[in-house]
C-alpha positions in Angstrom: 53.0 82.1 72.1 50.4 84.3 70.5 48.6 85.8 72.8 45.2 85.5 70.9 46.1 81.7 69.9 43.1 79.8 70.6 45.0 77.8 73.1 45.8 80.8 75.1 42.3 82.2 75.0 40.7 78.8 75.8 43.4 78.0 78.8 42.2 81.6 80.1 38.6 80.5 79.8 39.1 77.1 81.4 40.5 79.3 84.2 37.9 81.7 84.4 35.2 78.8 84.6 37.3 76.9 87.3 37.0 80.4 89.5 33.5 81.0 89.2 32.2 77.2 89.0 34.1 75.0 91.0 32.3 72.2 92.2 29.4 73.4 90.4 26.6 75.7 90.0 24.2 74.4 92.5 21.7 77.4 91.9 20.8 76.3 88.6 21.8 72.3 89.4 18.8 73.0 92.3 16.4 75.0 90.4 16.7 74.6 86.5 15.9 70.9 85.1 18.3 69.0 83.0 16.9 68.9 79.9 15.1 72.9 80.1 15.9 74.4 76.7 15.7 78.4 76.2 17.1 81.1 74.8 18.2 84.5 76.1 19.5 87.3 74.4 22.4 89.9 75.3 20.4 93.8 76.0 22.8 96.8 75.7 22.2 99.7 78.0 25.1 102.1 77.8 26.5 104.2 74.6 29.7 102.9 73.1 32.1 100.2 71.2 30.8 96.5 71.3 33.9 94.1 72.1 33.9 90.6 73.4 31.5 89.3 71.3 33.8 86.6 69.2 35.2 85.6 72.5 31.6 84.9 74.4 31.3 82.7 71.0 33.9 81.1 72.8 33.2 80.6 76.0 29.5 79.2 75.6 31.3 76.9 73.1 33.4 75.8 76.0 30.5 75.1 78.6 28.5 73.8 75.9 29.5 73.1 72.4 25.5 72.4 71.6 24.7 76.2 72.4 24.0 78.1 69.2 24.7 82.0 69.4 23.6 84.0 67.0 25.7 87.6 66.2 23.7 90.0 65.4 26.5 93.4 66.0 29.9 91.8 65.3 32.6 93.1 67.4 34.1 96.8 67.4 30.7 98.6 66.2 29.1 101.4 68.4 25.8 100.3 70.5 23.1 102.1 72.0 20.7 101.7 74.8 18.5 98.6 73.7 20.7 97.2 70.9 20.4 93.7 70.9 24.0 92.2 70.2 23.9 88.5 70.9 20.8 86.0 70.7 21.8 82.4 72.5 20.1 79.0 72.7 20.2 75.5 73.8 20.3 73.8 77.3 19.0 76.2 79.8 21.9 75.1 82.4 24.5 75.6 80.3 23.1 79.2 78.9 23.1 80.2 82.7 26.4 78.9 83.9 28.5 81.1 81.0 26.7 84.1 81.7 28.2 85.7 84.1 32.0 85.0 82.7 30.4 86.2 79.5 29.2 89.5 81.0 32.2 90.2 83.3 34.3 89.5 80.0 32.6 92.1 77.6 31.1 94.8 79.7 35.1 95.4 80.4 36.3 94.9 77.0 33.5 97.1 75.9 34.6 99.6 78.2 38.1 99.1 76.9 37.2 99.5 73.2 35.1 102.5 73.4 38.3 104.8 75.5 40.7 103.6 72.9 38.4 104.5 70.3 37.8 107.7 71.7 41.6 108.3 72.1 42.5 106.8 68.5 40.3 109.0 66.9 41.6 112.7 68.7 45.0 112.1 66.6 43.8 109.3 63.8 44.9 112.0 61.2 48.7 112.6 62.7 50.2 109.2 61.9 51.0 108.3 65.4 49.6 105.0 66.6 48.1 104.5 70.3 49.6 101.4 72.5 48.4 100.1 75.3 50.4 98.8 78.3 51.2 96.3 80.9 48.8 98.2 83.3 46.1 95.6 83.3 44.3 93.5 85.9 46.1 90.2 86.6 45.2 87.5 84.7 42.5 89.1 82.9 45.6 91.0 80.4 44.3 88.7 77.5 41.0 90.0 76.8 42.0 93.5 77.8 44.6 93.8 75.4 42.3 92.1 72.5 39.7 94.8 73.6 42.2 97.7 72.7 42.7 95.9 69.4 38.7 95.9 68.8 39.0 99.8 69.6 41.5 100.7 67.4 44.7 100.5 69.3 48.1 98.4 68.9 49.0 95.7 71.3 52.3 97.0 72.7 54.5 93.8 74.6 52.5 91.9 75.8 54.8 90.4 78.7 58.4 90.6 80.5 58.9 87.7 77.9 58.7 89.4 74.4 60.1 93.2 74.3 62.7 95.0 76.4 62.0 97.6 77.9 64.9 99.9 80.2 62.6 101.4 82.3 64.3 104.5 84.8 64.6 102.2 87.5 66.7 99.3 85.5 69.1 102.1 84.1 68.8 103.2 87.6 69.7 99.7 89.2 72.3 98.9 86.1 74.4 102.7 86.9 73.4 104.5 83.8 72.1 104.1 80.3 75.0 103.1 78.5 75.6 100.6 81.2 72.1 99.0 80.8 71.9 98.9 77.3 75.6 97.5 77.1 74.6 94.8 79.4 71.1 94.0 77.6 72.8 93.1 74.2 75.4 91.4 76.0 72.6 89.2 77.9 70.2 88.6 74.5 73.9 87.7 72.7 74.3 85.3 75.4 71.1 83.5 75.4 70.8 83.7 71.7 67.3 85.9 71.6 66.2 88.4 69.3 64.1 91.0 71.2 63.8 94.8 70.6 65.0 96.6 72.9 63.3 100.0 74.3 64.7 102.6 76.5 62.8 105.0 78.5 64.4 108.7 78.7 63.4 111.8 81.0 65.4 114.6 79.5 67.2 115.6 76.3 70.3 114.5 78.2 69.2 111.2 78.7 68.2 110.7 75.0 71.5 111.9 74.1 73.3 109.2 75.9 71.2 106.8 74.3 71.8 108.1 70.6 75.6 108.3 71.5 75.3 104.2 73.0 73.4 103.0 69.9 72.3 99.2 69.8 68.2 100.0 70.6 65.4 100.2 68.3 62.9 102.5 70.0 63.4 105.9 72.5 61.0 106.7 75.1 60.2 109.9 75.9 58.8 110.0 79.5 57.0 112.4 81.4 58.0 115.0 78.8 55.8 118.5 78.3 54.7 118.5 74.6 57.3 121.2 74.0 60.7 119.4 74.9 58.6 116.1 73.6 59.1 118.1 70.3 62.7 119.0 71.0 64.0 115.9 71.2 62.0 114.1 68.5 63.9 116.1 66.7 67.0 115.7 68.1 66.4 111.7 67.3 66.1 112.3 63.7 64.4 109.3 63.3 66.7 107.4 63.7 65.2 105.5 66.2 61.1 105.3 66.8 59.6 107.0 68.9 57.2 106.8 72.0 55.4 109.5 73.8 54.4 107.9 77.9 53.6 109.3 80.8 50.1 110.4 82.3 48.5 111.1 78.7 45.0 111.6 79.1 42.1 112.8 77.0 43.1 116.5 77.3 46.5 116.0 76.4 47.0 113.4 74.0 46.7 115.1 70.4 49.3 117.4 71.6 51.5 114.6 72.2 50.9 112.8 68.8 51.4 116.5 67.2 54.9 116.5 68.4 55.7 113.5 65.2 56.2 111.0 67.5 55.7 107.2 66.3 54.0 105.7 69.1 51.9 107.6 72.4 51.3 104.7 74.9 48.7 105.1 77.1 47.9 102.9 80.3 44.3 104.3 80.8 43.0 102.4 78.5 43.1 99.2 80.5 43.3 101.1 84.0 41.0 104.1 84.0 38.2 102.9 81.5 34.0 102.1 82.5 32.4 99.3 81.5 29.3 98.9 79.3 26.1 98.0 81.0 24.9 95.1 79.7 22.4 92.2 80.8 21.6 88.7 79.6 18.0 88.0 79.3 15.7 85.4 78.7 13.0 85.8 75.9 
């Protein structure tokens, strides 16, 4: 399933809404009347890349399909302190119930899209591409991942379900490289799926082995300086991608993509970003 299917985004709203709702909201049930129509309008107070705004469209339309929202910065542009993104209107109720799913939703994914903007544009001119990871918060993995894509990163798997990777501890677990790679192809010939497979290596003696097994599509080089990352680039030939992981920060990342390696993932992104300060106000 794509992950960005309107299905899965509106199954992960309906979720959302069942958290912070449940049997209702009472404060506004008890204090707002029934057929109160206003507007408010989305304030930003931090520097940084917009993101979320296509899927607050979204989520009012699920609370209320009569609430209009008008877009006034589109998703993925920079904002500053009193930038007005979003203007909303219709039932009053309704307006208040979304808002704080709306604001939870893009003050991360703002957050989100301006580090990976930040990253992606300290080595936009090597060729290597930023990924993000599977280091996101549990069951919120749907609009991080969409807010790298806003900020100019690719969406690496997006689940156990749709990539292989051999991480250390499966080759670990499986008794060596050639062993787990063998017994991956074996598996996806058994069960008749076509996934790539990825295998994670720690030293040019481990990315040997893999180049001597064969049968993957993409090497990882992990917790490598930028030197030996360099090395065994090299060494692969490009025969295989490439990935650069492991701790890659601000600091430390053009380095990385200098060393030609395809791919530098980076699980900051989703795990060491701040959110954008923003507020929903009446007007």
């Amino acid at each position: 399933m794509n992950f960005l299917s309107e299905q899965a985004i509106f199954e992960f709203i309906d979720s959302a809404l069942a958290e912070d709702v449940g049997t209702g909201d009472h404060s506004t049930l008890a204090s707002v009347p029934p057929d109160a129509i206003n507007k408010a309008q989305l304030l930003v107070k931090d520097e940084g890349v917009l993101a979320g705004i296509a899927l607050a469209e979204m989520i009012f339309s699920r609370v209320d399909p009569d609430l209009k929202m008008e877009v006034l910065i589109p998703d993925g542009i920079r904002v500053k302190p009193k930038d007005v993104a979003f203007k909303v209107h219709g039932r009053a109720r309704s307006i208040l119930t979304g808002e704080r799913l709306v604001l939870n939703c893009m003050q991360r994914m703002s957050g989100i899209a301006t580090l990976t903007t930040t990253f992606n544009e300290l080595i936009r001119d090597t060729g290597c591409k930023l990924l993000d990871t599977r280091k996101t918060t549990p069951n919120f993995r749907l609009p991080e991942k969409w807010a790298v894509s806003i900020g100019g990163g690719v969406n690496h798997r997006f689940g156990l379900y749709d990539m292989i990777i051999l991480k250390d501890n499966h080759i670990d677990f499986a008794g060596g490289i050639k062993q787990a790679i063998e017994s991956t192809r074996n598996y996806l010939e058994k069960h008749s799926l076509s996934l790539k497979i990825e295998v994670e290596t720690r030293s040019l003696k481990e990315v040997e082995e893999v180049l001597n097994t064969g049968g993957i599509d993409r090497i990882m080089l992990d917790n490598m300086s930028p030197e030996l990352m360099k090395e065994a680039v090299e060494l692969i030939a490009r025969k295989y991608e490439t990935e650069a992981s492991g701790g890659i920060n601000e600091s430390t990342i053009r380095s990385y993509a200098l060393t030609g390696v395809d791919y530098i993932s980076c699980g900051a992104l989703t795990h060491s970003f701040k959110s954008l300060d923003l507020s929903l106000k009446a007007f």
